[in-house]
N, C-alpha and C positions, 0 to 999 in steps of 0.2 A: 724511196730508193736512195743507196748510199752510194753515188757515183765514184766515190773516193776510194772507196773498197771494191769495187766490182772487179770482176773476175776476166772482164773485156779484154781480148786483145785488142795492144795497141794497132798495130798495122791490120790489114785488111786479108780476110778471112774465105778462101774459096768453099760455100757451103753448097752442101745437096739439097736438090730443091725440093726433092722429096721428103725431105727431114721437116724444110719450113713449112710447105703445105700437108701435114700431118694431122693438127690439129683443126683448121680450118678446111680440110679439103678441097680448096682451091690458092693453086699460090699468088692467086692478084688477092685475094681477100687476105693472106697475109702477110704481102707484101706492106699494103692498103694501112694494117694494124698497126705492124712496124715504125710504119713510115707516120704515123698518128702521134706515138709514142715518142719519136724522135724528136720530135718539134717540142714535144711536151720538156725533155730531159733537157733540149740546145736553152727553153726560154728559163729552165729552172737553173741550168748552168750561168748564164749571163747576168741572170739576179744576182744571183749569189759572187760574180766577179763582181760586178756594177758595185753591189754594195762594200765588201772587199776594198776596191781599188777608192770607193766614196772616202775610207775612213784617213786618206792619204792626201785628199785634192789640196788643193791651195789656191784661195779665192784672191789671186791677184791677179788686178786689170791691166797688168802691163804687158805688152806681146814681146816686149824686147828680150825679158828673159826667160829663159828653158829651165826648169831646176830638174834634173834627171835624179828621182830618188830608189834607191835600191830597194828598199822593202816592194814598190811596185813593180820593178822587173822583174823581182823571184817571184809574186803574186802571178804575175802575169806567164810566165816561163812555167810554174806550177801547173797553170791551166791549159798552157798549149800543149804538155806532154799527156793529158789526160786523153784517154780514148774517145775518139768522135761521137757523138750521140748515135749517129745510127749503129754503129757498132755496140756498144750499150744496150741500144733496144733491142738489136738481133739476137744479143747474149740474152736478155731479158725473157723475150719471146721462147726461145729454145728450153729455157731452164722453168719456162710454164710461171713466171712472174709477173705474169701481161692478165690481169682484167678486161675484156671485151667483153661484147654480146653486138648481135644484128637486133640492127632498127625493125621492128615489126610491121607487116603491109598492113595497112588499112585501106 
C-alpha cells in the first residue's frame, strides 16, 4: 500500500458503524482488523522515516553541539502531515483493500 497517495482523510472522520461491520458482520471483529492493519501501516511508516532521516545523521560524539539541518525538518514535517495510520486503515478497510480471514477452531 502507497501511504503517500491514499485517499485518507487527514482529520478524523465520523463513520457509520454499520458501513464498518458490513463485511465482517460484527463491528468488534472489524474494529479487531482495523486496528491489526494500523499497527502494520504505523511500523511500515517509521521504517521508512527511520531510514529517511538515517541518510542525514551525523556520527558526532560531541553533545555540545546541535547542528539543526533542513532536509530533516521537511522530512520530518512531510511525515507528520500524513494521515494517521488508523485513518489509513479505516480508508483501507471500507475500499475492501484489507486481506483478512478467521483463525480456524480446532
Amino acid at each position: 500500500m502507497d501511504y503517500k497517495k491514499s485517499k485518507a482523510p487527514v482529520d478524523t472522520v465520523t463513520r457509520n458503524i454499520m458501513d464498518l461491520c458490513q463485511d465482517t458482520g460484527n463491528i468488534y471483529e472489524s474494529v479487531a482488523i482495523i486496528s491489526k492493519r494500523a499497527n502494520q501501516i504505523a511500523i511500515e511508516i517509521k521504517q521508512d522515516l527511520s531510514k529517511k532521516l538515517q541518510e542525514f545523521a551525523s556520527y558526532n560524539d560531541s553533545l555540545d553541539e546541535v547542528y539543526e539541518n533542513r532536509e530533516q525538518i521537511e522530512i520530518s514535517r512531510y511525515y507528520e502531515k500524513l494521515p494517521k495510520p488508523t485513518l489509513l486503515a479505516t480508508q483501507e478497510f471500507i475500499e475492501g483493500n484489507v486481506y483478512w480471514r478467521l483463525a480456524k477452531d480446532n
